[in-house]
N, C-alpha and C positions, 0 to 999 in steps of 0.2 A: 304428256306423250308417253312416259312410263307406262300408266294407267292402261293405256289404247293397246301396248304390246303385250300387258298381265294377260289382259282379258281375251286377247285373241288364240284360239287354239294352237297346239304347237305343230308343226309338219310331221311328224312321224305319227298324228294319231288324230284321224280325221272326222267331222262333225260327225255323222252317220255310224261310226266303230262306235260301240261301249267297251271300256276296258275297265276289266276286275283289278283290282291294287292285292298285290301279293303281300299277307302279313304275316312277317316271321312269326312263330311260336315263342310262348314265353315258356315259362319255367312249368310252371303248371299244364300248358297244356305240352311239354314235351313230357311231362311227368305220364300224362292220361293217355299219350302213342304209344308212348317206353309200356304200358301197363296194358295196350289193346283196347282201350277205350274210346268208344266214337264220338268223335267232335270236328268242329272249327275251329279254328282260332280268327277272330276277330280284332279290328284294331283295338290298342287301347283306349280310356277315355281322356280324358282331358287334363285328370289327374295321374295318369301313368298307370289306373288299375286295370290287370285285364282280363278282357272280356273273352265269353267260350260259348262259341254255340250248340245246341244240344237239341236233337229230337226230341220230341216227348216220349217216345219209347224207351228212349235212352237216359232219361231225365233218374231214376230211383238210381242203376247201374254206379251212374257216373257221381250224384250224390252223394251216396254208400264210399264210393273210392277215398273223393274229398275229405268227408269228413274221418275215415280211418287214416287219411294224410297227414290229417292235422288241423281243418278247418272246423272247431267245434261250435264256431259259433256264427247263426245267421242272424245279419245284425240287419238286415231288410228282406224282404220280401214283398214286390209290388207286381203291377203293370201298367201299359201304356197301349194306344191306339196309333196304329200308325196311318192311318185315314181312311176317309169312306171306301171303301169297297179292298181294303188293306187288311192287312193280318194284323191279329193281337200280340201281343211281346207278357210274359210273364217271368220275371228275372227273382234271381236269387243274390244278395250281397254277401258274401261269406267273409270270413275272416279267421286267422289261426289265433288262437287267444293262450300265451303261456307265458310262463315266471319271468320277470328282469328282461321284458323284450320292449323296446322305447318306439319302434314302428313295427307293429302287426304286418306279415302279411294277408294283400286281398285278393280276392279273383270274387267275377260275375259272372254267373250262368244267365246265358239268353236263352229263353224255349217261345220261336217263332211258332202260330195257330192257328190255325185258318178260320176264319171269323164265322163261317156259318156253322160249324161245330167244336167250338172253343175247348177241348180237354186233355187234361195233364194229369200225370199221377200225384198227388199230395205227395210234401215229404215231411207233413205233423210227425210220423214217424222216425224220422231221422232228428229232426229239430221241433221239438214242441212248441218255439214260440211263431210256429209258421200259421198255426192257429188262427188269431183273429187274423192274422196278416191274409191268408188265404181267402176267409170268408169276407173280408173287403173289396180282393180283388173277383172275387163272385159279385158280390151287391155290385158293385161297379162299373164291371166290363162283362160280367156273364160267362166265364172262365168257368169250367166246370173241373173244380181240383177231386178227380178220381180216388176215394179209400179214405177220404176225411171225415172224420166220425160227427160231425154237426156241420154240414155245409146248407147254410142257409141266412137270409139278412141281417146284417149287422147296423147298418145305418137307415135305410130305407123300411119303409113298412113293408111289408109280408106279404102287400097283397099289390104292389107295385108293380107298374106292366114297362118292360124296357131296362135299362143300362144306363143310367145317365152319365158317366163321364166315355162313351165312344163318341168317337165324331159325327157319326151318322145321327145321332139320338134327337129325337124331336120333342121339345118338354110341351108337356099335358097344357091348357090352357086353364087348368083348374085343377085340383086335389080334391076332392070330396071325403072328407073323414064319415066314416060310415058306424052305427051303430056309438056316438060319440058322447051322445046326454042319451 
């Protein structure tokens, strides 16, 4: 019977309403308002780190900030699909890296993309090891990272047609290696 009252919607917010959940700012991103810097703030994850949402226009700006904050080091850099006919997610995991410190702080940049023209500014310039990480999430989801000096396939051959890990993706019924003997 518990059960039967979890699940049933509460009276003051009815099936039909969508309601936004309001989530305080952390430390960071009060840091990047105090500073005039455009963002979200997002809940946090699961582990307590938190998340910042970021235009792609805003994506170098707000980088630039962090890392003269103290975040010198990006210790991920991926993406994800968020499903068919969904936007792409391109995240950065940062981290401040310095002397006699027993828990680092973290924050996650999210840069939400619209899937039929996926592109962001690289920030190989800010952090060099964005690198392959970049040209992965190109082979992969087709993320076009804007001012990267070698954006092209790292795992996939060269002459592959599509994105294989989006949701939409339909694998080939065959590979034909071409030109092979």
């Amino acid at each position: 019977m518990t059960e039967e009252i979890q699940n049933q919607p509460s009276p003051e917010t009815p099936n039909n309403t969508e309601t936004k959940e309001i989530v305080p700012a952390g430390v960071v991103s009060q840091w990047l308002t105090k500073n005039g810097l455009p963002h979200e703030p997002l809940a946090p994850d699961h582990s307590g780190v938190e998340l910042i949402k970021v235009e792609p226009q805003h994506l170098i700006p707000v980088a630039m900030a962090l890392y003269n904050y103290g975040f010198n080091y990006l210790q991920c850099q991926g993406a994800y699909d968020l499903g068919p006919g969904k936007q792409l997610v391109s995240f950065y995991h940062l981290i401040k890296v310095a002397d006699n410190v027993t828990k680092p702080e973290e924050v996650r940049i999210k840069v939400f993309l619209d899937r039929e023209n996926p592109r962001v500014p690289s920030v190989y310039w800010i952090w060099r090891g964005a690198d392959w990480q970049e040209r992965e999430s190109y082979d992969m989801f087709g993320i076009i990272y804007e001012g990267h000096p070698n954006l092209k396939r790292i795992l996939m051959p060269e002459d592959w047609v599509g994105w294989p890990l989006r949701k939409d993706y339909v694998s080939p019924d065959f590979y034909e290696l071409q030109d092979a003997y």
